[in-house]
Backbone as a printed PyTorch tensor [residue, N CA C, xyz], in Angstrom:
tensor([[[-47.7040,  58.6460,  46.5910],
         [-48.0980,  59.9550,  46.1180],
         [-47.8110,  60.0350,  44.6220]],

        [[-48.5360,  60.9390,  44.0200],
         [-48.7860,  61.3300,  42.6260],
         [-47.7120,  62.1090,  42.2340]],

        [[-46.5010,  61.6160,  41.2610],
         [-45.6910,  62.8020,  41.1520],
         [-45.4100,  62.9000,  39.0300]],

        [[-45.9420,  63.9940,  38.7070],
         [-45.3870,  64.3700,  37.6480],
         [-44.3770,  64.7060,  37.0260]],

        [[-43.4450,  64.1350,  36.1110],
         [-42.0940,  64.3440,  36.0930],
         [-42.0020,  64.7480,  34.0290]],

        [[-41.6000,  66.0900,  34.2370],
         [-41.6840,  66.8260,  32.6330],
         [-40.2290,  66.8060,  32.6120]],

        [[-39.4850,  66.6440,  33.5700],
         [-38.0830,  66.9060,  32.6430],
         [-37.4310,  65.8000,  33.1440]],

        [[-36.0150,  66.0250,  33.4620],
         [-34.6640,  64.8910,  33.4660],
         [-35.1540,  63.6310,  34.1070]],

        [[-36.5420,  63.9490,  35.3640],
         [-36.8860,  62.4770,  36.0860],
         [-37.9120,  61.9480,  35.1830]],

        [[-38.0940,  62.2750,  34.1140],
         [-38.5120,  61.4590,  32.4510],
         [-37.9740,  60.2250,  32.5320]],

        [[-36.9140,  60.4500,  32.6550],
         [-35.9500,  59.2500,  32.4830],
         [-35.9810,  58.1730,  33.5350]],

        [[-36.4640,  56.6860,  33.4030],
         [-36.3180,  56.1270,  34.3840],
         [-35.1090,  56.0710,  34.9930]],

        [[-34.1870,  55.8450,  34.1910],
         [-32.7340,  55.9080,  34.6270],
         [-31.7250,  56.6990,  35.6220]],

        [[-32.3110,  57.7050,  35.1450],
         [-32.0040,  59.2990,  35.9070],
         [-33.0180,  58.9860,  37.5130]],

        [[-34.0800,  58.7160,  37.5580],
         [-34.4070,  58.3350,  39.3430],
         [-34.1640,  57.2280,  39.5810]],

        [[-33.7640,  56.1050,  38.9590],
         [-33.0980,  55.3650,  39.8770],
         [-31.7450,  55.1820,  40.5340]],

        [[-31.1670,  56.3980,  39.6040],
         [-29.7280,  56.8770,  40.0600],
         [-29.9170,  57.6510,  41.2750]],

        [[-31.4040,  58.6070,  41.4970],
         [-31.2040,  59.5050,  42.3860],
         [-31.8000,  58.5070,  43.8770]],

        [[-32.3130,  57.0800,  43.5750],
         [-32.5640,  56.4780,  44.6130],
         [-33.6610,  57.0490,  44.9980]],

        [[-34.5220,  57.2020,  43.9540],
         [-36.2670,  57.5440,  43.7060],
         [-36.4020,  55.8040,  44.0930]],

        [[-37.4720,  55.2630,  44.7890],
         [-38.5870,  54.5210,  44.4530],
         [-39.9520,  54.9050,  43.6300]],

        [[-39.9850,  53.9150,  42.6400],
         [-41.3100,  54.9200,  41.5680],
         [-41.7130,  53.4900,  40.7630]],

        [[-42.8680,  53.7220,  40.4510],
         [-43.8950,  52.9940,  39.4150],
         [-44.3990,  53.7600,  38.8050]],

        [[-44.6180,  53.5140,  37.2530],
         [-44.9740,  54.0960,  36.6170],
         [-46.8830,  53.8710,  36.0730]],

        [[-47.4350,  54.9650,  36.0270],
         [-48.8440,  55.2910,  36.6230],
         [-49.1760,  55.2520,  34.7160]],

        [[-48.9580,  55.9770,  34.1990],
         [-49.4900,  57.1260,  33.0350],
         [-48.6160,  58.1440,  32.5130]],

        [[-49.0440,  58.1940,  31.2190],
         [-48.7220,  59.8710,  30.8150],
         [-49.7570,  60.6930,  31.3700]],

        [[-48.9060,  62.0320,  31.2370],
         [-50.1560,  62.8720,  31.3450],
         [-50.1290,  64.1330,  30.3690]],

        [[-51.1580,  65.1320,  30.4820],
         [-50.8550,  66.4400,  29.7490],
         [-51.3500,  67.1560,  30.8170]],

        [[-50.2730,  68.8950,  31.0760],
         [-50.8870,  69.5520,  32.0400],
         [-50.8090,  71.3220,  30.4810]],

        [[-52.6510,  71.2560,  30.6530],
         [-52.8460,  72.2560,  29.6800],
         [-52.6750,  73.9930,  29.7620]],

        [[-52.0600,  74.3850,  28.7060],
         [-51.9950,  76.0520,  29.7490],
         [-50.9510,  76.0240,  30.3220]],

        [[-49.9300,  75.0090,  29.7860],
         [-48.2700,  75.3020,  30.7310],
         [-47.5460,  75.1780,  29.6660]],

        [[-46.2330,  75.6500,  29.2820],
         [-45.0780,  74.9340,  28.6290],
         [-43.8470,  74.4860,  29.5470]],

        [[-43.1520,  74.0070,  28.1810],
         [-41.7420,  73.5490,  28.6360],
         [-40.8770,  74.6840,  28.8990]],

        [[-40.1880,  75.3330,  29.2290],
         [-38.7920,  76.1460,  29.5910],
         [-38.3570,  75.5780,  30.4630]],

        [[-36.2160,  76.0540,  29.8640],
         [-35.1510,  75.7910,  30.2750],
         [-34.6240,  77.3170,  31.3420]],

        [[-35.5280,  77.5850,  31.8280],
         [-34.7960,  79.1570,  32.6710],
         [-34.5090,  78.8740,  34.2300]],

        [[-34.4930,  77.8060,  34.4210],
         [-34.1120,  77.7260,  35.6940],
         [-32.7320,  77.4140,  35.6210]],

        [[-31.6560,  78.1520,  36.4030],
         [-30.4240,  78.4590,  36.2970],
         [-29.5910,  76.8740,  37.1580]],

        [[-28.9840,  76.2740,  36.0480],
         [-28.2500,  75.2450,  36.7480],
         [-26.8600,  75.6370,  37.0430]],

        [[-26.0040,  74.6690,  38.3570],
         [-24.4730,  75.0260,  38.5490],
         [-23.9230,  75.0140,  37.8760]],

        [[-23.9610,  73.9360,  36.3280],
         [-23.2330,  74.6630,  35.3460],
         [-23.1730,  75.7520,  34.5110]],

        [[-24.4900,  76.0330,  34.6780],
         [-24.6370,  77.4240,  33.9570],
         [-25.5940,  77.5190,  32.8340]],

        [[-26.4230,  75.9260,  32.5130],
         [-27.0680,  75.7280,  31.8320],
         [-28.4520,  75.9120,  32.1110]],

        [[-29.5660,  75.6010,  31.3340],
         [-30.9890,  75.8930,  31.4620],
         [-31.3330,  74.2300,  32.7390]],

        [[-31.8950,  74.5030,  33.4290],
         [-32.6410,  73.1690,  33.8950],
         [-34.6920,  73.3280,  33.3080]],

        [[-35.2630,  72.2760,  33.0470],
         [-36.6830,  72.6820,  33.3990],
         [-37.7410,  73.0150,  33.8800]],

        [[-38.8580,  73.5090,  33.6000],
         [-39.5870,  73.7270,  33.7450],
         [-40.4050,  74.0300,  33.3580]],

        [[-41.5340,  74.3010,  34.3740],
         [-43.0090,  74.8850,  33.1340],
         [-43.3720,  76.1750,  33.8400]],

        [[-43.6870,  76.8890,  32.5760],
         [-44.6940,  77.6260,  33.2110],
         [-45.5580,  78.2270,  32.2630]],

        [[-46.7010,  78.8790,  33.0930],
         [-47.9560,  79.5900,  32.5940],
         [-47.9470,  80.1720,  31.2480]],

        [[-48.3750,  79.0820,  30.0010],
         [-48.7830,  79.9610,  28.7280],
         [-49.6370,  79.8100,  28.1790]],

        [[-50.4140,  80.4720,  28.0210],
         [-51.9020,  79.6460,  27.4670],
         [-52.1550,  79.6520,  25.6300]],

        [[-52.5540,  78.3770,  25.9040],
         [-52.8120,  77.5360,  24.4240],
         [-51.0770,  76.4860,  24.1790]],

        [[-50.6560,  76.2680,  25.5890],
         [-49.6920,  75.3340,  25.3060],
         [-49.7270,  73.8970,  26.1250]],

        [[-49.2460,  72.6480,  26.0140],
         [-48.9480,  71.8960,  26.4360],
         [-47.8060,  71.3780,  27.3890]],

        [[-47.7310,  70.8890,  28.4750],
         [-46.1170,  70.2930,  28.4120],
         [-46.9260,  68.7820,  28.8600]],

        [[-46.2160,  68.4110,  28.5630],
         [-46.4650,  66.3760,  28.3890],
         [-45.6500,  65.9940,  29.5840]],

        [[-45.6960,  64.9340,  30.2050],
         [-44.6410,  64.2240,  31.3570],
         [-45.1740,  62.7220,  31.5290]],

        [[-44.2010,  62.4000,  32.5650],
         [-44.7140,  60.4670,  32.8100],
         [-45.3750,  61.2600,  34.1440]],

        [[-46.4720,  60.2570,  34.5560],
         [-47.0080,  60.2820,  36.4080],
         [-46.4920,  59.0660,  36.8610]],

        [[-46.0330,  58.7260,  37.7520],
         [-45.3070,  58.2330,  38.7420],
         [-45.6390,  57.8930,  40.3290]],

        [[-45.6620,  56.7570,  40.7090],
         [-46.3300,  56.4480,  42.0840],
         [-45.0050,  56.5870,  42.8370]],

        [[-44.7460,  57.4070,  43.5680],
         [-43.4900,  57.8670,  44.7050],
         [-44.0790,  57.7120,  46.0640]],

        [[-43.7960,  56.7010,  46.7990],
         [-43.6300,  56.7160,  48.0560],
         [-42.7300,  58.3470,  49.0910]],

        [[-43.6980,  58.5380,  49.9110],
         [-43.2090,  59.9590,  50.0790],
         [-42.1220,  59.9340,  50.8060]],

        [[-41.3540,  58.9560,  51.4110],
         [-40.0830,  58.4960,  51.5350],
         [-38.9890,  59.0810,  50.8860]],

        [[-39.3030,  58.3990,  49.3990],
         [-38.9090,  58.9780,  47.8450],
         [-38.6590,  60.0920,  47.5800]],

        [[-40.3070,  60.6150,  47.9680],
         [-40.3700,  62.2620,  47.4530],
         [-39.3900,  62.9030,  48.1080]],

        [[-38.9270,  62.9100,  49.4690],
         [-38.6930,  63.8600,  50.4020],
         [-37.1800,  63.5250,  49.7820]],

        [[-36.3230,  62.0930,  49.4210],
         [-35.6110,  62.0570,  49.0040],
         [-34.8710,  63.3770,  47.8080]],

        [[-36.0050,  63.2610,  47.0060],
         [-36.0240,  63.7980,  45.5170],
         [-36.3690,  64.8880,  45.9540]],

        [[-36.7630,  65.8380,  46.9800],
         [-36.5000,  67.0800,  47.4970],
         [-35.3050,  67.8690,  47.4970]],

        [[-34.5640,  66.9240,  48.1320],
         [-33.1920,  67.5090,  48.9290],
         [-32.1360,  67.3590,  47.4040]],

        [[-32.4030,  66.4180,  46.0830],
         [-32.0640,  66.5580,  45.2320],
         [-32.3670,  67.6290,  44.2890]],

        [[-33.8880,  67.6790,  44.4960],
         [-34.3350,  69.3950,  43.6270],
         [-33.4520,  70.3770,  44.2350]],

        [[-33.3750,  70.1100,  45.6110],
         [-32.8410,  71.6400,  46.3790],
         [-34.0780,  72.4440,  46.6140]],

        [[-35.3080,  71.5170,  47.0350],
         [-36.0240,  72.3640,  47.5330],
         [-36.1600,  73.2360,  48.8490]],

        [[-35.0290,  72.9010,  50.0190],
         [-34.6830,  73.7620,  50.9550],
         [-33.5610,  74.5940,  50.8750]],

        [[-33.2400,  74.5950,  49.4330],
         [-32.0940,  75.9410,  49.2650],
         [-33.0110,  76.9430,  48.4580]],

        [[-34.2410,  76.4560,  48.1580],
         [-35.0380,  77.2430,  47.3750],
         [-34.8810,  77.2460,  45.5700]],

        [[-34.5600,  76.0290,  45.5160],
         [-33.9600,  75.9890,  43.7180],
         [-35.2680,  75.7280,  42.9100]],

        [[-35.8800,  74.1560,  43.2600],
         [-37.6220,  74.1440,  43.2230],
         [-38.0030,  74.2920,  44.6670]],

        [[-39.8750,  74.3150,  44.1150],
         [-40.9940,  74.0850,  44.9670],
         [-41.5990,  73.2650,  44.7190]],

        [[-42.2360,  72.6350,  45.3980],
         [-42.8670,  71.2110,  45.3110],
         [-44.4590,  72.0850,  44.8690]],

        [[-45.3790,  71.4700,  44.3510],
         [-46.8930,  72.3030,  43.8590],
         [-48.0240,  71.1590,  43.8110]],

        [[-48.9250,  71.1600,  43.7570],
         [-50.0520,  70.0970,  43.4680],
         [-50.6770,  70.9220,  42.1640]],

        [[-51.0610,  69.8880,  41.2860],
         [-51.1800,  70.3530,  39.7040],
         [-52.1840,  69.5070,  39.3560]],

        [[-53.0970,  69.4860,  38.7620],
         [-54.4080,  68.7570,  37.8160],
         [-53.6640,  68.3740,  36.6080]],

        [[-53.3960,  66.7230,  36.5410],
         [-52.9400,  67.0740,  34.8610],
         [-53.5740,  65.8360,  34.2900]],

        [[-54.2510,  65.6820,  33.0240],
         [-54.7070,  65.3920,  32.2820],
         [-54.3930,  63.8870,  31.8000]],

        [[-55.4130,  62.6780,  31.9960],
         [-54.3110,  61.7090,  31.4980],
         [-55.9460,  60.2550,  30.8190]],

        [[-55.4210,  59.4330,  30.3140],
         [-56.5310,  58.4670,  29.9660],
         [-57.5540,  58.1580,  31.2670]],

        [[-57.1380,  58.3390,  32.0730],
         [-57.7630,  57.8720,  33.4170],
         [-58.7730,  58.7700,  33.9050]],

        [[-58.1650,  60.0600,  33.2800],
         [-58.9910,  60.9910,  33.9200],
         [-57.9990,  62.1880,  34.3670]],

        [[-58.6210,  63.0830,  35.5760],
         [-57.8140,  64.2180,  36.0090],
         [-57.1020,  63.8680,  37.1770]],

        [[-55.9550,  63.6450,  37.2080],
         [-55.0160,  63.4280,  38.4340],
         [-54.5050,  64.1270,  38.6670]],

        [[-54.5560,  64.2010,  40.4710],
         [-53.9820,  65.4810,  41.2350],
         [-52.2400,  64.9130,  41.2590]],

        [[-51.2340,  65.6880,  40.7830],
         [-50.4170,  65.2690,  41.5890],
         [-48.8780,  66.3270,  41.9740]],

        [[-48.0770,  65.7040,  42.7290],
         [-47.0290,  66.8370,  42.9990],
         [-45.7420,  67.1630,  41.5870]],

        [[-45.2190,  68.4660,  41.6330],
         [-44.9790,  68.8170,  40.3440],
         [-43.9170,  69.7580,  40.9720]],

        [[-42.8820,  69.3960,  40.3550],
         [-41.5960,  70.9260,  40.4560],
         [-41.7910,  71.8540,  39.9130]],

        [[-41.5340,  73.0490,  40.4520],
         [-41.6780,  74.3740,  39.6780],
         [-40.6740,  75.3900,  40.2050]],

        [[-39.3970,  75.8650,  39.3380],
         [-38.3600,  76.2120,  39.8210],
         [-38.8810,  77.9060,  40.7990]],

        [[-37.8010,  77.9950,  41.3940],
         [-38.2040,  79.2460,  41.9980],
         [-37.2310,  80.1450,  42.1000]],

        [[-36.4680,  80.0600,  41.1100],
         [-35.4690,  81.0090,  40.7440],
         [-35.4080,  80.8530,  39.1710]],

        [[-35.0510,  82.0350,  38.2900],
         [-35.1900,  82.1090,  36.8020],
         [-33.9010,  83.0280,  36.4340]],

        [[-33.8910,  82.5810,  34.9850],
         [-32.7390,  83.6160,  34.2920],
         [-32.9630,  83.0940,  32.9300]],

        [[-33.5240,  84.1340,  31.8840],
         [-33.6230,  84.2110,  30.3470],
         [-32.7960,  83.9800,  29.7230]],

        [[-32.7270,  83.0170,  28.6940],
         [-31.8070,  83.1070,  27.9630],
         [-30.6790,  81.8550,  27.6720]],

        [[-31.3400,  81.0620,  28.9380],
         [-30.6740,  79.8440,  29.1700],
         [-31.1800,  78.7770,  28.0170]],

        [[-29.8170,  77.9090,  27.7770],
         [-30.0680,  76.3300,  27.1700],
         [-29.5370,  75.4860,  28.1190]],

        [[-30.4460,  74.0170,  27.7820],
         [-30.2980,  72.9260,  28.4250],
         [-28.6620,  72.2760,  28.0890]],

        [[-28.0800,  71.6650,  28.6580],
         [-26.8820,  70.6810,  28.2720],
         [-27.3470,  70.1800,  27.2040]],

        [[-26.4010,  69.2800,  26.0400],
         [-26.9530,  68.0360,  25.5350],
         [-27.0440,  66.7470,  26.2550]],

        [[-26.4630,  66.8930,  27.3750],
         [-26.5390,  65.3900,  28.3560],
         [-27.4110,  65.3290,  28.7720]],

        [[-28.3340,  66.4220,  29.2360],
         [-29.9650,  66.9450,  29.8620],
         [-30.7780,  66.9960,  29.2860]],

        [[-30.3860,  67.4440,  28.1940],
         [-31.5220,  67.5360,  26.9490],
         [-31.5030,  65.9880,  26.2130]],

        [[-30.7650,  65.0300,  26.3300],
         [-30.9360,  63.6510,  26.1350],
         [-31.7660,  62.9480,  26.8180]],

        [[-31.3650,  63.5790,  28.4560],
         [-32.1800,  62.6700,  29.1100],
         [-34.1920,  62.4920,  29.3130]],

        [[-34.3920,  63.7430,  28.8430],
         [-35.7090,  64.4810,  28.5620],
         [-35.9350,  63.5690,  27.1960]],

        [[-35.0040,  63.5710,  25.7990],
         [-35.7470,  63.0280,  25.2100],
         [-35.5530,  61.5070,  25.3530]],

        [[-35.0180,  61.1150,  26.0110],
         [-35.0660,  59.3410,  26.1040],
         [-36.2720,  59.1150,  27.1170]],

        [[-36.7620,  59.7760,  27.8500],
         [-37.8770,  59.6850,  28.5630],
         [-38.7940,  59.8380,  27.7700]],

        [[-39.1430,  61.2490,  27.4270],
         [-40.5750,  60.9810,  26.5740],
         [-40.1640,  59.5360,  25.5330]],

        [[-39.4450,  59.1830,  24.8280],
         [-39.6150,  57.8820,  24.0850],
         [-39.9260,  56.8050,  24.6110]],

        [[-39.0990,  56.6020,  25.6310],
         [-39.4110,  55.6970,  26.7650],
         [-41.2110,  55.1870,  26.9860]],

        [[-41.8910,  56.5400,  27.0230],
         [-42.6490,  56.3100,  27.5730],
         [-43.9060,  56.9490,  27.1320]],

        [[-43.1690,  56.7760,  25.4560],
         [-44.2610,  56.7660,  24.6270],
         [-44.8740,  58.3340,  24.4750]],

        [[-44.6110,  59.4100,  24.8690],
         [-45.1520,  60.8110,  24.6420],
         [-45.2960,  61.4500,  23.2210]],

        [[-46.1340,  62.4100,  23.1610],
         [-46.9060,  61.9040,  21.2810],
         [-45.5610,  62.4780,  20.2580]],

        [[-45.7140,  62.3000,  19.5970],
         [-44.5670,  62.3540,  18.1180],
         [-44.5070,  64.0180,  18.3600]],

        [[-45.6380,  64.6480,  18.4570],
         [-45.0870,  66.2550,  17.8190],
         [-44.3290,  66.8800,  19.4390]],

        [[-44.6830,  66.0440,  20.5160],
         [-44.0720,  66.2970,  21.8310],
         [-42.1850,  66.2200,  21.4550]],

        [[-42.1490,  65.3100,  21.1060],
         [-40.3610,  65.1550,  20.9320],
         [-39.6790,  65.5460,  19.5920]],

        [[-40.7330,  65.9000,  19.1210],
         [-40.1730,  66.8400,  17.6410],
         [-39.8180,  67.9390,  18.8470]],

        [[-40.7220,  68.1970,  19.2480],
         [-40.8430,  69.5910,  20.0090],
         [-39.2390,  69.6680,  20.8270]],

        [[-39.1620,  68.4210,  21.8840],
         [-38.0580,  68.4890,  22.6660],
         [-36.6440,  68.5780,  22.0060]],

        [[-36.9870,  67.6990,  20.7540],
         [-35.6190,  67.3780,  20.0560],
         [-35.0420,  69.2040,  19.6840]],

        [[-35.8470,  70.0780,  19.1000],
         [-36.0300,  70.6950,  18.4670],
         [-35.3300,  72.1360,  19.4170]],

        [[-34.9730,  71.6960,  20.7040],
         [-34.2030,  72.8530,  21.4670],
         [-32.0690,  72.7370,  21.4620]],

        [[-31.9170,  73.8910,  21.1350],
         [-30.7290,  73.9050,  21.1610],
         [-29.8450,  73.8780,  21.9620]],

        [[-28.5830,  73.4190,  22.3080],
         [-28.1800,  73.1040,  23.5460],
         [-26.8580,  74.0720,  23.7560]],

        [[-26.5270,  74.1090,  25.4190],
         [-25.6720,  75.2920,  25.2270],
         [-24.3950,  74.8120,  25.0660]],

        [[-23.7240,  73.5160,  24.4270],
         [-22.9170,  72.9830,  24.6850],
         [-22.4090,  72.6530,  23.0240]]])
């Protein structure tokens, strides 16, 4: 399965810690979304996400996840405590338009920043994996609550 990853699972490093199986597919762009940190983490920090703004970008890697994987990387979102939702998303890539699955938190709170340990791992991914220059100006460019 098709899985889009805009924040911390950027990082190859970060899913193979979580005991993701994954290949890496493409970048992609999903248009008409941004980046935000308002999803409320246990420490108290921003986690990511996107949502609905139009005339914005958020960039990510696509990823071939065995749904094995996925269901794995569920119970890590906390998608049965209700933290994310799993979504199917159109996002944009050299290949063409690929359908694929996408976190989208389901709880919010304004005002939040990312860690700098989180906010590292976001930008060592997009570098990783090549995401365009004004993308990680962009990422670099958030302040951390730490």
């Amino acid at each position: 399965m098709l899985y889009f990853a805009y924040g911390h699972n950027m990082d190859p490093e970060v899913l193979a810690q979580r005991g993701v199986s994954f290949s890496r597919v493409c970048t992609g762009k999903i248009r008409g979304m941004r980046l935000v940190f308002h999803k409320p983490g246990e420490d108290g920090s921003g986690k990511a996400d996107i949502q609905d703004h139009r005339g914005s970008v958020a960039e990510g890697v696509i990823y071939d996840v065995p749904e094995e994987s996925l269901a794995n990387l569920d119970v890590y979102e906390g998608v049965d405590k209700g933290h994310y939702r799993r979504q199917l998303i159109k996002v944009q890539t050299f290949k063409g338009e690929l359908e694929c699955v996408v976190y989208r938190a389901a709880k919010f709170k304004n005002g939040l920043k990312p860690s700098r340990q989180y906010l590292g791992a976001l930008i060592r991914g997009a570098a990783v994996h090549g995401l365009s220059a004004d993308y990680q100006v962009f990422l670099k460019s958030h302040l951390t609550a730490d």
